[in-house]
TIMARPA-536394 format. One line per 3 residues: number of its first residue (from 1); their letters; for each residue x, y, z of C-alpha. Coordinates in pm, whole numbers. Example, Ala and Ser with C-alpha at 12.3 -4.5 7.8 and 13.67 -1.06 7.14 Angstrom:
2
1) as) 1230/-450/780  1367/-106/714
This chain:
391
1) xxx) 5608/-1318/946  5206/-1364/971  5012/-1243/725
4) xxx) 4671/-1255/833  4491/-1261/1167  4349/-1537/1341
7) xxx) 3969/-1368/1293  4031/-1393/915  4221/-1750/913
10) xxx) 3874/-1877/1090  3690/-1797/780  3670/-2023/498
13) xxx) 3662/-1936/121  3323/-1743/33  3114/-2009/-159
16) xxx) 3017/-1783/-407  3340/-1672/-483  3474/-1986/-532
19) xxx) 3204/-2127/-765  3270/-1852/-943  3660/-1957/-1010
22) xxx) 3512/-2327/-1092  3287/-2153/-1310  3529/-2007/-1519
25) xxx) 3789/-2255/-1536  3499/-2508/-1666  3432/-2178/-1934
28) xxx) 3843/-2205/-2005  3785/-2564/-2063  3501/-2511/-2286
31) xxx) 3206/-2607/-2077  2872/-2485/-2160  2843/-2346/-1798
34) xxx) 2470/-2286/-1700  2491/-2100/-1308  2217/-2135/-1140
37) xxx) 2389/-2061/-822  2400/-1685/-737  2112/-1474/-699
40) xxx) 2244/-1187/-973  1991/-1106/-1198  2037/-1089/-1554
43) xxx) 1751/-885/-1637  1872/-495/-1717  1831/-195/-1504
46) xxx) 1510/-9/-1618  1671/231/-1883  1507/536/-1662
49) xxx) 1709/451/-1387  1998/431/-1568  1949/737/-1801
52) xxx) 1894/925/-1466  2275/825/-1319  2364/968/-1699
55) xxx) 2234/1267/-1632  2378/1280/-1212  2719/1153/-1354
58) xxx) 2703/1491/-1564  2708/1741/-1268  3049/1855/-1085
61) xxx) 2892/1844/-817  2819/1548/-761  3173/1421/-809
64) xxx) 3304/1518/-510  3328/1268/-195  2920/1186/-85
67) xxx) 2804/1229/247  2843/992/495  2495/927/578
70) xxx) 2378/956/253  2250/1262/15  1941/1374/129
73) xxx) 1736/1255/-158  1772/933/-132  1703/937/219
76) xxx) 1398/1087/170  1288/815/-72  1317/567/129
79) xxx) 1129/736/392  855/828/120  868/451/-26
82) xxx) 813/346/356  446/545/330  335/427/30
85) xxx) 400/49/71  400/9/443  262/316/596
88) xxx) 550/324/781  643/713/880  1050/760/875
91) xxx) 1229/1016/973  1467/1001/692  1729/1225/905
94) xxx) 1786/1027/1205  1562/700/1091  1739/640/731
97) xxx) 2117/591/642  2237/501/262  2463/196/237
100) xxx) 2671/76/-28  2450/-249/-68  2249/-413/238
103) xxx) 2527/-678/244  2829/-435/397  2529/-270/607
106) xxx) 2481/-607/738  2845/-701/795  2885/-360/953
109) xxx) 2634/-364/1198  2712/-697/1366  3069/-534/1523
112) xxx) 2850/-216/1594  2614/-368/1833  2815/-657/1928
115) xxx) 3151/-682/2189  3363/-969/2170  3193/-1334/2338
118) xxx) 2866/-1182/2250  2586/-1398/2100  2414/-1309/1773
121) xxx) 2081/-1491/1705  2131/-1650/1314  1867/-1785/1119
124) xxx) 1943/-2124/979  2029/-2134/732  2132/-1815/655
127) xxx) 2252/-1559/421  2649/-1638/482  2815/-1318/516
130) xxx) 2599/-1323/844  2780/-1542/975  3092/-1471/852
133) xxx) 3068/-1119/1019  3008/-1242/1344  3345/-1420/1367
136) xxx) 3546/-1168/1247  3428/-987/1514  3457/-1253/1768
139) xxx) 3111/-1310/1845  2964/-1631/1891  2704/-1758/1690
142) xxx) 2371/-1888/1810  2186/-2094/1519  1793/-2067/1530
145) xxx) 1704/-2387/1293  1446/-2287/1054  1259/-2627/965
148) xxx) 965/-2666/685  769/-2802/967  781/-2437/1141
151) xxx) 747/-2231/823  1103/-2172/822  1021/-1944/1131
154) xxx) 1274/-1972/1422  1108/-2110/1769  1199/-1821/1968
157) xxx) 1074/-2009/2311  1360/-2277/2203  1626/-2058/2278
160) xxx) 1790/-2132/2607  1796/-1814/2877  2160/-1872/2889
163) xxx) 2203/-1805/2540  1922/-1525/2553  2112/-1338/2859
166) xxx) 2465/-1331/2611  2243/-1176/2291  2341/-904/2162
169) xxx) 2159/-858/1806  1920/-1093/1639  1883/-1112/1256
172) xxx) 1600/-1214/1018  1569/-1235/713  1142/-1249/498
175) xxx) 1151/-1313/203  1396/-1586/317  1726/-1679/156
178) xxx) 1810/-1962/71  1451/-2088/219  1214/-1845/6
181) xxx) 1019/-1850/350  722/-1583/369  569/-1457/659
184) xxx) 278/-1240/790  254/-984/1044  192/-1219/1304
187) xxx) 536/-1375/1320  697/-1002/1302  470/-904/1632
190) xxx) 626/-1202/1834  963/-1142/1719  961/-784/1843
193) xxx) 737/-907/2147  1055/-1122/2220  1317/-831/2146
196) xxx) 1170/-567/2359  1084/-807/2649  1481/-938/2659
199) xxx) 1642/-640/2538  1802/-775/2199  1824/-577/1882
202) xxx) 1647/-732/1574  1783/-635/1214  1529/-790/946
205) xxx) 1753/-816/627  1430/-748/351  1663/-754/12
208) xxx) 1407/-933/-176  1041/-764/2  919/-625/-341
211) xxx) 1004/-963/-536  626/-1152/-474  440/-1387/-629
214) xxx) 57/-1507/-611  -93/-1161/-435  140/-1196/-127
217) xxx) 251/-808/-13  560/-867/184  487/-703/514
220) xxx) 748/-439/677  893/-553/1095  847/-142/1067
223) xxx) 465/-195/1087  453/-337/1435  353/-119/1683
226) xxx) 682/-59/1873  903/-175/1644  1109/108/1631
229) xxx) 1201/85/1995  1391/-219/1902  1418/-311/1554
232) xxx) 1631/-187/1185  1522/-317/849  1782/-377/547
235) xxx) 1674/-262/173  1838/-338/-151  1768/-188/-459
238) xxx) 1996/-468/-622  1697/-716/-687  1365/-529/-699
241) xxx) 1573/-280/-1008  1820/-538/-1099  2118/-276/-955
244) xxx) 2324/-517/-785  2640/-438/-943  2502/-59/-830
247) xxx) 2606/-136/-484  2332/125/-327  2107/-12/10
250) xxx) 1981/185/298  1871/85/651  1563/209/838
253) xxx) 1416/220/1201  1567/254/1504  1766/562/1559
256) xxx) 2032/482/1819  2113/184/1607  2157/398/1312
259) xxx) 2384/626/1469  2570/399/1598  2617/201/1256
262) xxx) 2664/563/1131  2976/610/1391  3132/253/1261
265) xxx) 3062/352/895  3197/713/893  3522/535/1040
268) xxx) 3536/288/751  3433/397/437  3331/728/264
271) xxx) 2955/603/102  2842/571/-196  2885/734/-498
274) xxx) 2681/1010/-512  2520/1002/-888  2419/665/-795
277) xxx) 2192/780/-473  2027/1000/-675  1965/738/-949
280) xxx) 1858/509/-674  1558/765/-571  1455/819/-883
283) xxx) 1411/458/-933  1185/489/-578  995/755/-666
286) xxx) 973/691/-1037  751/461/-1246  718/117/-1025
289) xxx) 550/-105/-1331  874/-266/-1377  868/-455/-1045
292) xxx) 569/-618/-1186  672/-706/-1502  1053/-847/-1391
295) xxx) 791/-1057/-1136  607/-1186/-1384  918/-1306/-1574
298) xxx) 1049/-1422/-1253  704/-1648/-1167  725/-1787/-1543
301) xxx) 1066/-1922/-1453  969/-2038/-1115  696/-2269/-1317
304) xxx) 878/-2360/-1548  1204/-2478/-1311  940/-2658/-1077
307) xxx) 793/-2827/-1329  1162/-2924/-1461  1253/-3048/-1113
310) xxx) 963/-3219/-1081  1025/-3468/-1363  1349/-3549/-1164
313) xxx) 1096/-3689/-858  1205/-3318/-651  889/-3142/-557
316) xxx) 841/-2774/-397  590/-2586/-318  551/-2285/-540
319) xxx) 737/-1967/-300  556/-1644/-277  900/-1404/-241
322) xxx) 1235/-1407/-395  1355/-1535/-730  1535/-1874/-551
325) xxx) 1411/-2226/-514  1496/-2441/-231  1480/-2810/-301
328) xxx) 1515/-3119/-134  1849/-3314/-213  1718/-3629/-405
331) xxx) 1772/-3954/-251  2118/-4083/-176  2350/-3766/-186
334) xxx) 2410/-3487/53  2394/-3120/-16  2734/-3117/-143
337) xxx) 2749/-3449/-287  2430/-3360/-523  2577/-3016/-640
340) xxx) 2859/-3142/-725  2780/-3440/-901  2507/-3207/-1090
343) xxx) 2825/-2949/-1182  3091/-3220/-1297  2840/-3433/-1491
346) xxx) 2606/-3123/-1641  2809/-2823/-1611  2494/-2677/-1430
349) xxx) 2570/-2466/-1097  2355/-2510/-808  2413/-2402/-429
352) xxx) 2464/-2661/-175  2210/-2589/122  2470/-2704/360
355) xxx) 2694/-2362/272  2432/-2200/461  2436/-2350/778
358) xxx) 2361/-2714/900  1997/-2703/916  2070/-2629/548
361) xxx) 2192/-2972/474  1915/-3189/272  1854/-2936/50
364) xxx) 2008/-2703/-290  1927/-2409/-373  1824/-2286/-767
367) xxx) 1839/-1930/-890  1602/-1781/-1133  1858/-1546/-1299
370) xxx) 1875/-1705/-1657  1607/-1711/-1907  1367/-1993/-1922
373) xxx) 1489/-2194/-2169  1836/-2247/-1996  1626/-2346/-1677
376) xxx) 1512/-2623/-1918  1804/-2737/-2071  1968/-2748/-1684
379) xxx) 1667/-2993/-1578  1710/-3165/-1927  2081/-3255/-1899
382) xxx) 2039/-3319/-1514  1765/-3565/-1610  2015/-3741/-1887
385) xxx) 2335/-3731/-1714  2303/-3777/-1320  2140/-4054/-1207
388) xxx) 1824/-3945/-932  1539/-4213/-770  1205/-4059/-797
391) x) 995/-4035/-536
């Protein structure tokens, strides 16, 4: 008797799901366990968000199953949030659908737009479920290095025209993760230059736009002229209102793609719980000033961890988006050897950049979600207990 298909015995164990059973067998064993190694914030929801899904929770009404594309005010947040911060004009009827978190929009999409021996164009390193959705729909998966050289930007004139002729969907992903990579305009003009001129779909995964450091503005793919001929962007409210156990996203831009998602989602699930949309646009439409203080928090942390890692002979540049840093493996160790020696010896949890692809491989990835003085006592007991040559 099988028990599994052969899509699903191709994938192996989600890393974060199995750091997160070392994690709490080292916890069992009494380990002072500091986890640096998902991106979950710690910080609370803004109490007016939260006293608002009170308040939805309340009404009958909105008990009963939700729509499938989403209730119609949180579509029309996103549309209005579009305006403010992008200028961006949505129509949040056919150009906005509600998902339960970016990541299952993501993981949807790629068997919407893709057939089996299709190509999807993958940043890497990537986020992994990416990846991971690709195979399980039998797609094939094209990796577009992202090196420090290049910005983290992928060389789209590197692509071969063989691969370019099998495409089906490319996906990007500003403010990058793992890489932290920012980018301008510019690079979003070429990338739907190169969509529209070869025909390929381009779905910019922007979980982390509103997380910014420095004066950088994350800019929208939805602000290039003719962009919505070709492209969808991704939005999370998990990281810019610490919601991620929430499980509330939305995708915007180009219609036929949304309806199509929309065909492949109303076939799988139900969406999202109602009270919880209508939480999520209030926290759009509401008082914004807590994006700028949770950044402020977040950039105090940054300093402090890259100062921390410093000391250990690892230098990065400051990153203008997200709350990760992505570090160069000291000398001597891999990815995998470095984040493991780090977790055995220190009980400190870092990601291995190799889990997200091979051009990943060199480097680890930190998160900022604990306060700063645990990022200090992780660079303190790394510095004691596992042995690094500075540079």
């Amino acid at each position: 008797m099988r028990y599994r298909s052969n899509r699903v015995a191709q994938i192996p164990p989600y890393m974060f799901a199995e750091l997160n059973k070392k994690k709490e067998a080292m916890k069992k064993a009494g380990v002072d366990v500091i986890d640096l190694g998902i991106g979950d914030p710690d910080l609370p929801t803004p109490e007016h968000i939260v006293e608002k899904l009170i308040e939805e929770v309340r009404r009958p009404e909105n008990l009963k199953y939700p729509s499938f594309i989403g209730c119609t005010e949180f579509r029309q947040a996103v549309a209005d949030f579009y305006r403010r911060q992008f200028q961006v004009e949505l129509d949040p009827e056919t150009e906005v659908l509600a998902l339960i978190g970016s990541k299952e929009g993501i993981a949807h999409l790629i068997p919407t737009l893709i057939d089996p021996g299709d190509v999807v164009l993958l940043p890497d390193p990537c986020y992994p479920p990416c990846r991971m959705a690709t195979l399980l729909a039998n797609g094939e998966c094209y990796d577009m290095p992202l090196k420090q050289q290049h910005n983290f930007e992928p060389q789209l004139d590197a692509i071969p025209e063989e691969i370019i002729q099998r495409a089906s969907l490319m996906i990007l992903n500003y403010p990058g993760n793992p890489t932290t990579a920012t980018v301008d305009l510019d690079f979003f003009r070429r990338a739907v230059s190169f969509g529209r001129a070869h025909g390929i779909p381009i779905a910019h995964d922007s979980a982390y736009n509103m997380i910014t450091f420095d004066g950088y503005q994350a800019p929208s793919i939805l602000q290039v002229e003719g962009a919505k001929d070709v492209a969808v962007e991704f939005g999370s409210l998990s990281k810019t209102y610490n919601m991620t156990g929430w499980r509330i996203g939305y995708v915007a831009g180009n219609k036929e793609i949304i309806k199509s998602l929309a065909v492949y989602k109303n076939n799988t699930d139900t969406g999202q719980f109602t009270p919880i949309q209508k939480a999520a646009a209030f926290a759009l439409n509401s008082d914004q000033s807590c994006i700028e203080k949770h950044n402020r928090i977040y950039r105090e942390r940054m300093k402090a961890m890259l100062d921390g890692l410093a000391t250990i002979g690892v230098h990065v540049p400051p990153p203008k988006g997200s709350f990760f840093i992505w570090a160069p493996v000291p000398d001597g160790y891999t990815s995998s050897e470095f984040v493991t020696s780090v977790l055995d010896q220190t009980g400190v949890i870092l990601t291995p950049g190799s889990a997200f692809g091979p051009s990943g491989e060199g480097y680890f990835r930190v998160s900022l979600s604990v306060p700063t003085e645990r990022l200090y006592e992780a660079v303190e007991r790394i510095k004691q207990k596992v042995t690094i040559a500075t540079r």
